[in-house]
LUMSERO-219510 format. One line per 10 residues: number of its first residue (from 1); their letters; for each residue x, y, z of N, C-alpha, C. Coordinates in Angstrom, 3 decimals. Layout:
! LUMSERO-219510
NUM) a) X Y Z X Y Z X Y Z | ...
***
This chain:
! LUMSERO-219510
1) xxxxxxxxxx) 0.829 -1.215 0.000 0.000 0.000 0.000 0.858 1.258 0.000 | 1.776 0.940 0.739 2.707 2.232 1.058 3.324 2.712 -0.671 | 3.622 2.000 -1.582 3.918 2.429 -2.896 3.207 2.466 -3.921 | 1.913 1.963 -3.502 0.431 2.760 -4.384 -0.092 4.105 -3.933 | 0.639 4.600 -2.428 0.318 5.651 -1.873 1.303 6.572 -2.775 | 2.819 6.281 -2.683 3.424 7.313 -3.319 3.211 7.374 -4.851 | 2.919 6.544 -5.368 2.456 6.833 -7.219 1.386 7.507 -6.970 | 0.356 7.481 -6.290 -0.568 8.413 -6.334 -0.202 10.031 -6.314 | 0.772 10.146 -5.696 1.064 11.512 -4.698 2.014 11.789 -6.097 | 2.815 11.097 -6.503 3.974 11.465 -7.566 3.033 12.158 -8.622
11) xxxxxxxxxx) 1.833 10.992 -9.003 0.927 11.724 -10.208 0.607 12.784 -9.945 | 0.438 12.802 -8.501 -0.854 14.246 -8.565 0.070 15.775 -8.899 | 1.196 15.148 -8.260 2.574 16.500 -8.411 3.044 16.913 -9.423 | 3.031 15.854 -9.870 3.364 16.098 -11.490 1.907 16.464 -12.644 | 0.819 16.356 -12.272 -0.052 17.183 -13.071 -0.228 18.166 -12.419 | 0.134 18.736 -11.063 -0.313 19.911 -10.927 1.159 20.936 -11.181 | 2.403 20.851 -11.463 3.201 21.235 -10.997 3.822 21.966 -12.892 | 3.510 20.491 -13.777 3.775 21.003 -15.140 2.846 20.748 -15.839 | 2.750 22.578 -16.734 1.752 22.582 -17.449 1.851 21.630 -18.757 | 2.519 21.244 -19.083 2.780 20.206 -20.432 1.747 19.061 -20.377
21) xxxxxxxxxx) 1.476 18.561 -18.904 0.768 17.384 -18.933 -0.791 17.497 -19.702 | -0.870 16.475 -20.630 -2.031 16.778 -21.080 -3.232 15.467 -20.580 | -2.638 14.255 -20.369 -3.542 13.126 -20.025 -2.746 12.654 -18.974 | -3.259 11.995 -17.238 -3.093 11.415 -16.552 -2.043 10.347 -17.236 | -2.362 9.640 -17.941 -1.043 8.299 -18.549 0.334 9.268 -18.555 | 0.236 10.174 -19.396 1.592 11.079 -19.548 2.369 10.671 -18.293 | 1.955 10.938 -17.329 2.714 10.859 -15.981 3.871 9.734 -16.289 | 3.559 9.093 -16.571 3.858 7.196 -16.552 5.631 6.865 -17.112 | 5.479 7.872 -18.684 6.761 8.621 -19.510 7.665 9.679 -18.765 | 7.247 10.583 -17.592 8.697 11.260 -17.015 9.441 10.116 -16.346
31) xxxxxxxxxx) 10.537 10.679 -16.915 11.575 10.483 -15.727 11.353 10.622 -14.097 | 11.394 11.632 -14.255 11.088 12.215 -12.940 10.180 11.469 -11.979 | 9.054 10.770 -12.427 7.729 10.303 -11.731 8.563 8.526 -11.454 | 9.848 7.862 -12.355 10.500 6.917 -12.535 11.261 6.838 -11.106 | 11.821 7.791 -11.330 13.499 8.389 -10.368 13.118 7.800 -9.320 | 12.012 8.977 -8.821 11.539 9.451 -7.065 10.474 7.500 -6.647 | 9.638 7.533 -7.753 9.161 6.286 -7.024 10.363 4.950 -6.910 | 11.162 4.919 -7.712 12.184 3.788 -7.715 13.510 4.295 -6.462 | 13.676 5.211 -6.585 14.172 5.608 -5.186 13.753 5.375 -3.686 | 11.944 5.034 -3.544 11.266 5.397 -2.523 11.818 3.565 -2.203
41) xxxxxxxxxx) 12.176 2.578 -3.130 12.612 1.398 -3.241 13.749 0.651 -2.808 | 14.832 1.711 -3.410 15.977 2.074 -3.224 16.580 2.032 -1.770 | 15.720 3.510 -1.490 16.209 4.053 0.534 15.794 3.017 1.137 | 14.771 2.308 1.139 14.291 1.121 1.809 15.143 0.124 1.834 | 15.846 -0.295 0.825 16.963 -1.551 0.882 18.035 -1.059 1.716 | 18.654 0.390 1.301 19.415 1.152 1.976 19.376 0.836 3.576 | 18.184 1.667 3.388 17.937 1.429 5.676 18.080 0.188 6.185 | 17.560 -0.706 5.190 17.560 -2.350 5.828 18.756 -3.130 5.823 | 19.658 -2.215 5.246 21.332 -2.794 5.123 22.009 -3.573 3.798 | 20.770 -3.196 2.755 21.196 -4.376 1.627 21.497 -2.789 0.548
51) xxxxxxxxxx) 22.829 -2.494 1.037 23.723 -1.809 0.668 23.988 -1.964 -0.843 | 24.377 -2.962 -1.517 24.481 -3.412 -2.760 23.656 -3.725 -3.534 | 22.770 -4.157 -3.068 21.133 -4.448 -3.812 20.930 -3.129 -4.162 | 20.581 -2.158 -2.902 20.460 -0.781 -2.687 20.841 0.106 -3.998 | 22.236 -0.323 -4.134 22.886 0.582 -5.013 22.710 0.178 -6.390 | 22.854 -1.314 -6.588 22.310 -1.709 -7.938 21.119 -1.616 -8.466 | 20.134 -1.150 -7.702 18.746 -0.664 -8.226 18.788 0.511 -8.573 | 19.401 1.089 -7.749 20.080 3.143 -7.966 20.249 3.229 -9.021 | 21.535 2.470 -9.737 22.082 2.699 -10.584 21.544 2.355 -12.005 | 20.418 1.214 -12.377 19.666 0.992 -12.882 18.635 2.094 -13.321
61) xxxxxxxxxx) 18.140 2.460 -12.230 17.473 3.819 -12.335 17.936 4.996 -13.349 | 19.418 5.256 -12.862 20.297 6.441 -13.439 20.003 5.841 -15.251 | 20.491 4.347 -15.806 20.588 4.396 -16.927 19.149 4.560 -17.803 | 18.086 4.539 -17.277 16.850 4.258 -17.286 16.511 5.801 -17.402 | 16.853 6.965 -16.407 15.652 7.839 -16.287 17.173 9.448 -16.470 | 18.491 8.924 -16.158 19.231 10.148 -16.398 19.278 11.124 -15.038 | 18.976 10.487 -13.954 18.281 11.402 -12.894 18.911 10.011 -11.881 | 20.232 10.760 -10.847 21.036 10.183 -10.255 20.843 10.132 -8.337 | 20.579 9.960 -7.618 19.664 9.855 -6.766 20.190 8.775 -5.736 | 21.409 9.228 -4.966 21.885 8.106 -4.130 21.042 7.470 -3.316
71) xxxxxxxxxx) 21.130 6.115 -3.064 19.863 5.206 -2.446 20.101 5.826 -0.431 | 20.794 6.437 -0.119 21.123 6.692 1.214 20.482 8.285 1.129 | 20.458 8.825 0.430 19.533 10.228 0.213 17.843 10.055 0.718 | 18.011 11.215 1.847 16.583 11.669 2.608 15.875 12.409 1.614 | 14.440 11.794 0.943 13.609 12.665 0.394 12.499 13.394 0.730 | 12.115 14.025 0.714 10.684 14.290 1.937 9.373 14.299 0.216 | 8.307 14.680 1.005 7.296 15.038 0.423 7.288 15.645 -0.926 | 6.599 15.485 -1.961 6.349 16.474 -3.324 7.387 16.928 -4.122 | 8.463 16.200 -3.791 9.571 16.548 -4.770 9.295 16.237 -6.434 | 9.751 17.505 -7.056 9.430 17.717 -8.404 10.582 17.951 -9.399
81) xxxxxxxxxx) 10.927 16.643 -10.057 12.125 16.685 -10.875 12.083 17.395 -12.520 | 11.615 18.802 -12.944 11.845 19.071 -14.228 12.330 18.392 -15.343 | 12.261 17.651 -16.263 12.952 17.396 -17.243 14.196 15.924 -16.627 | 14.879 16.479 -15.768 15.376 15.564 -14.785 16.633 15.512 -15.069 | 17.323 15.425 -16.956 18.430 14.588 -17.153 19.643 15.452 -16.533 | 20.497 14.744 -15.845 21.559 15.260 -14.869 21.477 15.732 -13.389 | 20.663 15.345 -13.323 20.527 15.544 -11.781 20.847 14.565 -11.255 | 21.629 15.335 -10.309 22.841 14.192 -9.198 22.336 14.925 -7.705 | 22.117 13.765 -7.170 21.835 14.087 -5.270 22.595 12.913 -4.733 | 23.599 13.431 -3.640 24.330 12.586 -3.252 23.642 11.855 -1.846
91) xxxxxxxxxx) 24.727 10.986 -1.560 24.466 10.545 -0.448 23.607 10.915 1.095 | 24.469 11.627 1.337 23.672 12.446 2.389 22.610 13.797 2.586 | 22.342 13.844 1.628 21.394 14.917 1.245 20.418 14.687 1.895 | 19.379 15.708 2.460 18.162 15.930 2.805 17.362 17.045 1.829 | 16.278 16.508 1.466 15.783 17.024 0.613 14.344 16.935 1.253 | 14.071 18.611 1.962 12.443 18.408 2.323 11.213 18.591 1.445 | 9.813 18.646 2.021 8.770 18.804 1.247 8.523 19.650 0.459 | 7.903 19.516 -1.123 7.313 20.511 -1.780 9.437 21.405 -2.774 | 10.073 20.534 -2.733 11.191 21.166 -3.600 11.067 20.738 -4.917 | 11.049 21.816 -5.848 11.460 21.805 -7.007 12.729 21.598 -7.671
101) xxxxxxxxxx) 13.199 20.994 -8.328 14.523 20.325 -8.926 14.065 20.816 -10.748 | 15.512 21.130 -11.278 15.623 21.444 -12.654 16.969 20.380 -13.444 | 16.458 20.461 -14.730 17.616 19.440 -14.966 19.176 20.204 -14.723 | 19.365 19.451 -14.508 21.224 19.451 -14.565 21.564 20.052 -12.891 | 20.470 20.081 -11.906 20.761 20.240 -10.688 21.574 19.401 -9.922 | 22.857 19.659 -9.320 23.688 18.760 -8.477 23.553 19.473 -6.529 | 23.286 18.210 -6.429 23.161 18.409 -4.529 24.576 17.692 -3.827 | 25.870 18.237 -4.084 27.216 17.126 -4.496 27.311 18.010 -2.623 | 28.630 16.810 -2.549 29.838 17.459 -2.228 31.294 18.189 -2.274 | 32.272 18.702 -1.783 33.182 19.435 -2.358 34.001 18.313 -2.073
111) xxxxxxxxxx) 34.293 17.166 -1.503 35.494 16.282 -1.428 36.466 16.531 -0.450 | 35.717 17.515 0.225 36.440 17.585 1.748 36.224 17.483 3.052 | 34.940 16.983 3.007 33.711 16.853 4.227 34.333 15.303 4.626 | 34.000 15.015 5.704 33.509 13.851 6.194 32.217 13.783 6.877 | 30.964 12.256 7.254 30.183 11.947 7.536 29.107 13.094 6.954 | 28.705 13.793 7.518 27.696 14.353 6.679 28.428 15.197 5.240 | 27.900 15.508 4.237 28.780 15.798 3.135 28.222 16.810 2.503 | 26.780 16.272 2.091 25.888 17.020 0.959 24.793 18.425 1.456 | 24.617 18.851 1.075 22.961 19.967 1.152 22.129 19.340 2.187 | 21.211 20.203 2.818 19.827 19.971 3.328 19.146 21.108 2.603
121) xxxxxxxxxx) 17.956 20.455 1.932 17.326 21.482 1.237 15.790 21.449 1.915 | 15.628 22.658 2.666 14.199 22.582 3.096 13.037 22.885 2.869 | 12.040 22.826 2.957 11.100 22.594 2.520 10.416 23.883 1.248 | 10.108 23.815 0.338 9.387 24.901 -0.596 10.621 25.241 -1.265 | 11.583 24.661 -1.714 12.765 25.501 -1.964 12.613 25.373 -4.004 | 12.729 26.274 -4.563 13.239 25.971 -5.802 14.504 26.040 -6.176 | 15.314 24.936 -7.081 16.623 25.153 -7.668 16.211 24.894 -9.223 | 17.133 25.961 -10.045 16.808 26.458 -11.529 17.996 25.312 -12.376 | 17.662 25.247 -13.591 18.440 23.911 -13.864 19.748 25.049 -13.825 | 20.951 23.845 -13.874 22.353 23.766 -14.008 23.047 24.121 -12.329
131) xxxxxxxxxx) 22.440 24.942 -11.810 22.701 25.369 -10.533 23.536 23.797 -9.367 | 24.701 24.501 -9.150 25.270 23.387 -8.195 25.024 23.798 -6.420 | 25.055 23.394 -5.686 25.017 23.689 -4.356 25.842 22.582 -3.550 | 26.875 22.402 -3.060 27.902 21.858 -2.923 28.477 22.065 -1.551 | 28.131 20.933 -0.447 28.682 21.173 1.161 27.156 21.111 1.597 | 27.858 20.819 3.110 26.913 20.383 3.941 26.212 21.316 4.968 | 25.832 21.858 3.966 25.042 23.577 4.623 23.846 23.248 4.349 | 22.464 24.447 5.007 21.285 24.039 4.313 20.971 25.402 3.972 | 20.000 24.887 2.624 19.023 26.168 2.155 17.767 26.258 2.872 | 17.662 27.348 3.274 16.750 27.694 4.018 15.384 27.336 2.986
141) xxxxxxxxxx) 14.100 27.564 3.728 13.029 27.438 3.531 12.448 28.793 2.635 | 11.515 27.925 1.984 10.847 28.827 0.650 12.859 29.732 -0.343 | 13.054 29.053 -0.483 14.174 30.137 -1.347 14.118 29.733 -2.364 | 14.873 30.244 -3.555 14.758 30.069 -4.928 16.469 30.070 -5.197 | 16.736 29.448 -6.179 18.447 29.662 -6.526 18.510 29.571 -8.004 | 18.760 30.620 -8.512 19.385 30.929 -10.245 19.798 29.746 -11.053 | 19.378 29.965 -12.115 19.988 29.053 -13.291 21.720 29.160 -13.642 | 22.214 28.171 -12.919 23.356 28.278 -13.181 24.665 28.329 -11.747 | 24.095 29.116 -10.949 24.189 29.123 -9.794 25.450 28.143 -8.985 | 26.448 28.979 -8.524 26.757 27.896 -7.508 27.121 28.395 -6.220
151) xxxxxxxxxx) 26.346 27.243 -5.398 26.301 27.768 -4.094 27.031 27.143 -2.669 | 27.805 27.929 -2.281 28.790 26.780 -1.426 28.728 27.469 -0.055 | 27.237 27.912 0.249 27.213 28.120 1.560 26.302 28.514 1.758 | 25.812 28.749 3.739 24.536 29.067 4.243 23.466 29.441 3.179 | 22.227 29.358 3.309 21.619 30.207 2.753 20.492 30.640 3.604 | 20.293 31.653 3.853 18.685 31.675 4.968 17.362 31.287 4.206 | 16.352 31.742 5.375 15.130 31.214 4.788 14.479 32.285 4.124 | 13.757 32.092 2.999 13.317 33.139 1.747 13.690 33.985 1.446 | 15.205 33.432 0.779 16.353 34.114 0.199 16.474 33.644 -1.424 | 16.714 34.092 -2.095 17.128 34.257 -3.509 18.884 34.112 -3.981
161) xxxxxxxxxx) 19.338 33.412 -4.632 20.892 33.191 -4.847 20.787 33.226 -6.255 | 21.830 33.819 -6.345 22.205 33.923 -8.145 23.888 34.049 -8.301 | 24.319 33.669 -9.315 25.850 33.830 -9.569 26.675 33.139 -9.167 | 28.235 32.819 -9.694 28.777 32.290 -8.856 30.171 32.630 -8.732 | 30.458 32.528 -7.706 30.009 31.771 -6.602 28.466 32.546 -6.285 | 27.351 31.645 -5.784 26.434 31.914 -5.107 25.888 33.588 -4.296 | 25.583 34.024 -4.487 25.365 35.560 -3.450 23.576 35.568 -3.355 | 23.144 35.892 -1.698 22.482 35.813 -1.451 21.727 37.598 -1.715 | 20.854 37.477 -1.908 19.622 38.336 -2.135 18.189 38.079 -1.368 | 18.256 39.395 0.005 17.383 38.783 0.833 15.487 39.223 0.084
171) xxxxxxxxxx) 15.098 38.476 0.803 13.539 38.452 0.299 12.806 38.559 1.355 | 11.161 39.478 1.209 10.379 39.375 2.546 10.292 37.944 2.802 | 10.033 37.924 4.293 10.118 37.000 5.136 8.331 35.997 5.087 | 7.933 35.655 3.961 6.386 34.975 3.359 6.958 33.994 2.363 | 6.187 33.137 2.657 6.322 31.764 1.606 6.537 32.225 0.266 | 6.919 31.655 -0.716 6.684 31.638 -2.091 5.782 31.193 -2.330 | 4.603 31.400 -3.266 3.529 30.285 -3.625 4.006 29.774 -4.888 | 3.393 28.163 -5.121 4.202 27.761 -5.957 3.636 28.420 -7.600 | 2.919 28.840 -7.736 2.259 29.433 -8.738 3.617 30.885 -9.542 | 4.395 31.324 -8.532 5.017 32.334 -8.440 7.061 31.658 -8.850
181) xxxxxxxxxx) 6.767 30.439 -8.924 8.078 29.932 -9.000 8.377 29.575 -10.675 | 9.517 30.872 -11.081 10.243 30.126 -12.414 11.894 30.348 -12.303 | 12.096 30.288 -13.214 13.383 30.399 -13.077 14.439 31.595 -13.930 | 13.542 32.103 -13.978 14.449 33.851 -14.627 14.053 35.234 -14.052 | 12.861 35.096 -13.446 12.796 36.265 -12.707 13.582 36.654 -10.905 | 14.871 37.052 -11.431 15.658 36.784 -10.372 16.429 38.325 -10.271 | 16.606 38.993 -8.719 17.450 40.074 -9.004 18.842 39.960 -9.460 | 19.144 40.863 -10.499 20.830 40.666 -11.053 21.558 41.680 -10.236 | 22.373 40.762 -9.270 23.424 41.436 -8.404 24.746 42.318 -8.864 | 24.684 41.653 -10.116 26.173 42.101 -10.568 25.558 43.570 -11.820
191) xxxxxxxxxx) 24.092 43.560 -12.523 23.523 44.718 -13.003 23.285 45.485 -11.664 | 23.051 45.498 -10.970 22.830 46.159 -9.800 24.148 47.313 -9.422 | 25.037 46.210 -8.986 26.413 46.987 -8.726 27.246 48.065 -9.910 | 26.834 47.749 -11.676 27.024 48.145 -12.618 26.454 49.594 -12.203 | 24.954 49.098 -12.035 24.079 50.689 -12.025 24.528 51.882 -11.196 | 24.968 51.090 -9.896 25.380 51.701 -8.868 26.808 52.726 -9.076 | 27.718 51.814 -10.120 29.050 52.546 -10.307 28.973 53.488 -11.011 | 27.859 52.983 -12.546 27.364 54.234 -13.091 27.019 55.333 -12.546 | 26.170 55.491 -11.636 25.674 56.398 -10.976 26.840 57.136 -10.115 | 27.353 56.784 -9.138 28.443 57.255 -8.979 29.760 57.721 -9.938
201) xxxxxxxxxx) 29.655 57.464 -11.052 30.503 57.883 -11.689 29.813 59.553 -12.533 | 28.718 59.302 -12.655 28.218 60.206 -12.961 27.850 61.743 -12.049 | 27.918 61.311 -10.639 27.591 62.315 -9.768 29.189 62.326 -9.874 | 30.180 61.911 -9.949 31.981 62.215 -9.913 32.280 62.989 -10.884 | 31.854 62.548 -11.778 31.919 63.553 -13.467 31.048 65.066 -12.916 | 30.091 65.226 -12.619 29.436 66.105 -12.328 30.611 67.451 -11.102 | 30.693 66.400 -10.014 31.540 67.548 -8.852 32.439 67.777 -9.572 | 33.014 67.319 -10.443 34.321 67.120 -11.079 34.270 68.634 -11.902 | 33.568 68.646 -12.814 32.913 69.681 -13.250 32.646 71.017 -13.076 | 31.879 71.013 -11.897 31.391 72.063 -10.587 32.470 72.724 -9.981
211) xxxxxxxxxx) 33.767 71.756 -9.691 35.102 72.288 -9.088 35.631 73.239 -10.470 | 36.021 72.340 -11.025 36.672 73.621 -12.202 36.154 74.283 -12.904 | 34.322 74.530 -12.721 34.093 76.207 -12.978 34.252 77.079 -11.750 | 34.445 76.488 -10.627 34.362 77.230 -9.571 36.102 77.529 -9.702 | 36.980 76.584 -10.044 38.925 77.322 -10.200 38.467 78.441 -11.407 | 37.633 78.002 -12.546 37.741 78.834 -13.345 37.913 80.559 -12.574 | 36.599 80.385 -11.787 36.135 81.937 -11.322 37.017 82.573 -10.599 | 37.711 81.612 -9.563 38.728 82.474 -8.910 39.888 82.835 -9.549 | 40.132 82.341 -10.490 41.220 82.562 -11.375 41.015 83.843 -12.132 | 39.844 84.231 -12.588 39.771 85.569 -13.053 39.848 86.920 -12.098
***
């Protein structure tokens, strides 16, 4: 029962989540709806100690769906894999309810951690495809992170990251609704700082100006 419960829950996420779906069967063809239920399979052998079984079903999966998903990885609730191909979640990852995933998303480590390694990603979070997040930090709740993105540290809760390395961009402190989640409407930190120099360069040009009509005058 327990894995007629989660195909139910996978379908329903996946017709409400992408508009592409046109008939209930569709579901059946993502990846994504493949990954997460063959995973829910996976962690189970995992916990029970059949380590190798564990992993040879994992890996089966990967050639099958393109969407990489260590069998020791915590998934929570409503996870939603985009497109899927390249997505890597490692080992120790926590991944809470209601996260959005894009293809080519990695939840890695940097290769210098021990015991815990990977991300905790909490609950409502979106990541935009290609975006890496790397170490055993967590993203806070309701946040969003840029296409492309890499992020190798803290992030608070309903915060915005873009660039990389990663830079945080704070956001009011209210959920995202998921209706409100894509992946390009994001503030540009680095147009920002552009505008800013402009502007200052322009009030510099200006005093700049102001001074040597004012030498002009005393000079006469």
């Amino acid at each position: 029962m327990g894995i007629i419960r989660y195909i139910k829950e996978e379908m329903q996420i996946i017709k409400d989540r992408d508009a592409a779906i046109k008939t209930p069967l569709e579901v059946f063809l993502y990846p994504s709806f493949k990954a997460i239920i063959r995973h829910r399979i996976a962690h189970k052998l995992y916990k029970n100690g059949h380590y190798f079984l564990a992993r040879w079903y994992s890996q089966r999966t990967v050639r099958k769906t393109g969407i990489e998903i260590h069998p020791g990885a915590t998934i929570g609730k409503g996870l939603f894999i985009d497109h899927g191909h390249g997505v890597v979640i490692g080992e120790t990852a926590i991944v809470g309810d209601n996260v959005t995933l894009y293809q080519g998303v990695t939840l890695g480590g940097t290769g210098k951690e021990q015991g815990k390694r990977h991300p905790t990603i909490e609950n409502n979070v979106m990541i935009s495809a290609g975006a890496k997040v790397l170490g055993s930090f967590t993203v806070g709740e309701n946040s969003k992170i840029g296409a492309g993105s890499v992020v190798l540290s803290e992030v608070p809760p309903n915060s915005t990251v873009v660039g990389v390395p990663g830079r945080v961009v704070k956001r009011d402190n209210v959920r995202i609704p998921t209706e409100d989640l894509d992946q390009i409407h994001f503030p540009d930190p680095v147009l920002n700082d552009l505008s800013r120099l402009q502007s200052d360069n322009e009030m510099l040009k200006k005093q700049l100006k102001e001074a040597c009509e004012r030498l002009k005058k005393l000079e006469k």
